[in-house]
C-alpha positions in Angstrom: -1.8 -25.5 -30.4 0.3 -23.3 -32.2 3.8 -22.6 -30.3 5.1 -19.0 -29.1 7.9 -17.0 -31.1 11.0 -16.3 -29.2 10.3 -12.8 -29.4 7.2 -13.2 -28.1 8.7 -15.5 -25.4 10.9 -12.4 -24.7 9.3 -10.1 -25.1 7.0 -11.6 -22.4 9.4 -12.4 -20.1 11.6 -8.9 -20.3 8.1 -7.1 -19.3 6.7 -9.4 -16.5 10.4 -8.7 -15.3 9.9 -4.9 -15.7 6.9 -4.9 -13.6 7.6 -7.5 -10.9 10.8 -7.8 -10.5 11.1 -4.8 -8.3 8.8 -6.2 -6.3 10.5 -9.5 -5.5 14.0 -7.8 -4.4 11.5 -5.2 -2.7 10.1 -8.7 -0.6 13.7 -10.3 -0.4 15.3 -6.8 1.2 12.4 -7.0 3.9 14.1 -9.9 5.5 17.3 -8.1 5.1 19.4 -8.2 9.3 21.5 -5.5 8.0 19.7 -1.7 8.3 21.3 -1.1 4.8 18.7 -1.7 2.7 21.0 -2.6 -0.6 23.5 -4.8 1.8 22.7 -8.2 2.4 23.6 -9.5 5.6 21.6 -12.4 6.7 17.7 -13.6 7.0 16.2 -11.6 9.3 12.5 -10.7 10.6 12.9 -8.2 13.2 12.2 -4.9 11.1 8.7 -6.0 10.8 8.7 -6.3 14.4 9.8 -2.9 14.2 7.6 -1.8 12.1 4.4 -3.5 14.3 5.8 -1.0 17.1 6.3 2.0 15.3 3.4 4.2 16.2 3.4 6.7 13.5 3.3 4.2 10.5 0.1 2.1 12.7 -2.2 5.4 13.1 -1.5 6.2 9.2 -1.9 2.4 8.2 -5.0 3.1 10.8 -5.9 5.7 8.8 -5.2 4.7 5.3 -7.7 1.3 5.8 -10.0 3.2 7.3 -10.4 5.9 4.8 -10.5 2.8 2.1 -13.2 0.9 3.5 -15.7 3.9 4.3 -14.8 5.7 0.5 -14.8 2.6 -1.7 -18.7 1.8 0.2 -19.7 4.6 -0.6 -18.3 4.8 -4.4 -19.5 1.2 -5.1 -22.8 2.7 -3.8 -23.2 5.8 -6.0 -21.1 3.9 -8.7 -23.7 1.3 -8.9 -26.5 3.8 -8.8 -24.7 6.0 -11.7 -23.9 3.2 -13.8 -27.6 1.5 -13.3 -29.2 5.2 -14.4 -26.9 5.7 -17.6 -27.6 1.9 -19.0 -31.5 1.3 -18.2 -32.2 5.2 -18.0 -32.8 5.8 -21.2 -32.9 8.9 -23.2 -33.2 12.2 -20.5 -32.6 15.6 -20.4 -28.9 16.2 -19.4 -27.9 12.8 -20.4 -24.6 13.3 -22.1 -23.2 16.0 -19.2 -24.1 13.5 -16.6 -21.8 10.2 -18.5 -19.2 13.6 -18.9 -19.0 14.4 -15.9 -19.1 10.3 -14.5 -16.8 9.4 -16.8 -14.7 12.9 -16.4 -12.2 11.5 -13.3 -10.8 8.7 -15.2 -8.5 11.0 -17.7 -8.9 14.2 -15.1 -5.5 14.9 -13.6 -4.8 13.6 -10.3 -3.1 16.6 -9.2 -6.0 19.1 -11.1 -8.1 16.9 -8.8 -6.6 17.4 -5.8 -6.3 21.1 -6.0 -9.8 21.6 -7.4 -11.1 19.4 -4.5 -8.8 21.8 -1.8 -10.3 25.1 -3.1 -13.7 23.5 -2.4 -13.2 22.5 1.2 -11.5 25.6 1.6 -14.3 27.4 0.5 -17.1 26.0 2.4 -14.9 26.2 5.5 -14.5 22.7 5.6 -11.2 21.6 7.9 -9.4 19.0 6.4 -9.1 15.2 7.9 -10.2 12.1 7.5 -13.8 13.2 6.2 -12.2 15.2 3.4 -10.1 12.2 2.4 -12.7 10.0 2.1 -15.0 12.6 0.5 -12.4 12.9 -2.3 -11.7 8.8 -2.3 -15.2 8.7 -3.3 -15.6 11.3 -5.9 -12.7 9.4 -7.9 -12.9 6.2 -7.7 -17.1 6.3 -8.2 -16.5 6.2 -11.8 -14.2 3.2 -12.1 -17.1 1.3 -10.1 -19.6 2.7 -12.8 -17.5 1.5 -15.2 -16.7 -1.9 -14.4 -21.1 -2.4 -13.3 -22.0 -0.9 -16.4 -20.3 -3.4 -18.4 -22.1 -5.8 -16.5 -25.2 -4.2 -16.8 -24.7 -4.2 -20.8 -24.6 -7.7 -21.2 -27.3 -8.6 -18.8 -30.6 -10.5 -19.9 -33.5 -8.1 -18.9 -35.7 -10.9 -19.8 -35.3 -11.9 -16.3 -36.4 -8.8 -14.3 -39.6 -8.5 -16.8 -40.6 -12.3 -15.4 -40.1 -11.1 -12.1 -42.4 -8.0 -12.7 -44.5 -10.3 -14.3 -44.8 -12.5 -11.0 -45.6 -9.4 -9.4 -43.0 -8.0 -7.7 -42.3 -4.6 -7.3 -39.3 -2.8 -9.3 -37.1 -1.9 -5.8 -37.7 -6.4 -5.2 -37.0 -7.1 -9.0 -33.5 -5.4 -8.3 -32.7 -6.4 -4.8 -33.9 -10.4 -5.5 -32.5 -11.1 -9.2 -30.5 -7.8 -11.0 -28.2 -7.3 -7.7 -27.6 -10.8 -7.3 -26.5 -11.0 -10.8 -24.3 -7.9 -10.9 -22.8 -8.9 -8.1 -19.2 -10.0 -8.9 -19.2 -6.9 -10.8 -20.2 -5.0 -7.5 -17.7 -6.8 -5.8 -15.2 -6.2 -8.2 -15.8 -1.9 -8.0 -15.6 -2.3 -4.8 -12.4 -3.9 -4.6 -10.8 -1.8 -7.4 -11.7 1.9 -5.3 -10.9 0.0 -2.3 -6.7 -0.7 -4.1 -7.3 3.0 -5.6 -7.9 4.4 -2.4 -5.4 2.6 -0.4 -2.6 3.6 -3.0 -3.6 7.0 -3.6 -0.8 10.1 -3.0 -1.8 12.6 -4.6 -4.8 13.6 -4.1 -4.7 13.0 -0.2 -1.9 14.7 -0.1 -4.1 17.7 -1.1 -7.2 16.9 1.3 -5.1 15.6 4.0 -4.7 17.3 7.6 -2.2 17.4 10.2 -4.9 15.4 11.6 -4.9 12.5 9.6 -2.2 10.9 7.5 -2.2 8.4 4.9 -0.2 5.7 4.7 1.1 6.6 1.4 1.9 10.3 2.6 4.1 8.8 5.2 5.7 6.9 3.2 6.9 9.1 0.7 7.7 11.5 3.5 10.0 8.6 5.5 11.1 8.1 1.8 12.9 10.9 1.1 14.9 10.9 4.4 16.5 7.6 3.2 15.3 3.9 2.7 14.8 1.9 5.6 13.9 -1.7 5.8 10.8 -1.0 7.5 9.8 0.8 4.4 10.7 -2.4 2.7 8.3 -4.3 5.5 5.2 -2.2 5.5 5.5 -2.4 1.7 6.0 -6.1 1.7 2.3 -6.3 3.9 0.7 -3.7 1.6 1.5 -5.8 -1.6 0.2 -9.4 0.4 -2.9 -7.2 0.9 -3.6 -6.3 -2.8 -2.2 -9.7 -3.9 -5.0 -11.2 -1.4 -7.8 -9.0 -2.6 -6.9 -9.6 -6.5 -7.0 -13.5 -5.8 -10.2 -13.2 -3.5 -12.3 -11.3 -6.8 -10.8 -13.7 -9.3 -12.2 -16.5 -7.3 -15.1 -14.9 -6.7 -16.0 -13.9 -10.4 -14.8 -18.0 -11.8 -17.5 -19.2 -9.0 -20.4 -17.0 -10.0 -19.8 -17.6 -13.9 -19.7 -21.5 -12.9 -22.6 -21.0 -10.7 -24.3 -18.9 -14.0 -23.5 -21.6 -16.3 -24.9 -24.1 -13.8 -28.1 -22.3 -13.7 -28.5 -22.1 -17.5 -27.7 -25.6 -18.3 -30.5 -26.8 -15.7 -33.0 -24.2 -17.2 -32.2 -25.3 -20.7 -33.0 -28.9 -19.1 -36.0 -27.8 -17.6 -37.1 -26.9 -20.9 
């Protein structure tokens, strides 16, 4: 096994420290006693039963998950509907503008987004709350779902769908009983991807948002700007255990089903 440079060593090390070392005095200063978040006086856990009683920051986390469950559904939906229609579709009519304009959120501005999205609701009269957010939640995270199932959907044997339309199943039971199956830690993994997009997203709620309903991330940046407070430090602690436990749940998810794949092809092979 051939041995790692120094400067590869370092150069490893300086930029896991770049990216997570923030992170770790973030989760350090949340069990901070003193209410001077860059003072250390003692081990403390009473901001985040501050923070559990803090009404404003619970109807925005309210908001924030519920706005993240209902969008990322519905863009693992469509997502898996888009991506399914650009791999086994075939040559159409209109082919080309429909990847464009799949594929057109991923290097679209955020804040072009936002704004283009506002003029719309504006214009159809549409008052902005929680529907709007969700609306826009799913029109740009759709295409990272379509992205990761089409991957999938690449590198999947067709063979096996033809044997169950062979067997006489229809093409909707073909799909639901072996292509969705299959796809599915792909599926899973789209939906946990918008889910983390939607649940980190400023700017573009920040344009769809009402006085109505505010995101977690709008009232954080807006409590950020007064000053930070350790129950920023909290609430940011809990979001990061959140994505930490969603990233660890897919990863397990995905080894199983490639075990569970390899499993199945071994015994097939033997059944041969």
């Amino acid at each position: 096994m051939k041995r790692m440079s120094w400067f590869n060593v370092t150069s490893l090390t300086l930029g896991f420290a770049f990216l997570y070392l923030p992170m770790v005095v973030l989760v350090i200063y949340s069990f901070n006693s003193s209410k001077l978040v860059t003072v250390w006086a003692g081990f403390s856990t009473k901001w985040y039963g501050e923070l559990f009683q803090n009404e404003a920051f619970l109807d925005a986390a309210w908001v924030t998950i519920k706005v993240a469950v209902v969008s990322s559904t519905f863009a693992t939906v469509l997502g898996t509907m888009a991506a399914y229609v650009l791999v086994r579709g075939g040559r159409f009519m209109g082919r080309t503008l429909f990847s464009g304009m799949i594929y057109a959120p991923l290097v679209m501005p955020e804040v072009i987004t936002g704004l283009s999205l506002l003029l719309l609701f504006i214009g159809i009269g549409l008052d902005r709350g929680v529907l709007t957010i969700v609306l826009a939640h799913t029109t740009f995270s759709m295409c990272y779902v379509s992205v990761v199932v089409s991957s999938r959907l690449v590198s999947f044997d067709r063979s096996l769908e033809e044997a169950a339309l062979d067997l006489g199943s229809t093409p909707w039971e073909a799909f639901r009983l072996v292509t969705l199956p299959i796809i599915a830690p792909a599926v899973i993994s789209g939906w946990l991807l918008a889910f983390t997009l939607s649940l980190d997203d400023l700017v573009i709620a920040s344009f769809t948002s009402g006085p109505s309903a505010t995101t977690l991330p709008i009232k954080i940046f807006s409590a950020v700007r007064l000053g930070v407070s350790p129950e920023i430090n909290a609430l940011s602690t809990i979001m990061i255990l959140i994505v930490t436990v969603g990233v660890v749940t897919a990863s397990l998810v995905s080894k199983q089903s490639a075990i569970r794949a390899q499993k199945d092809a071994r015994a097939a092979e033997r059944a041969d």
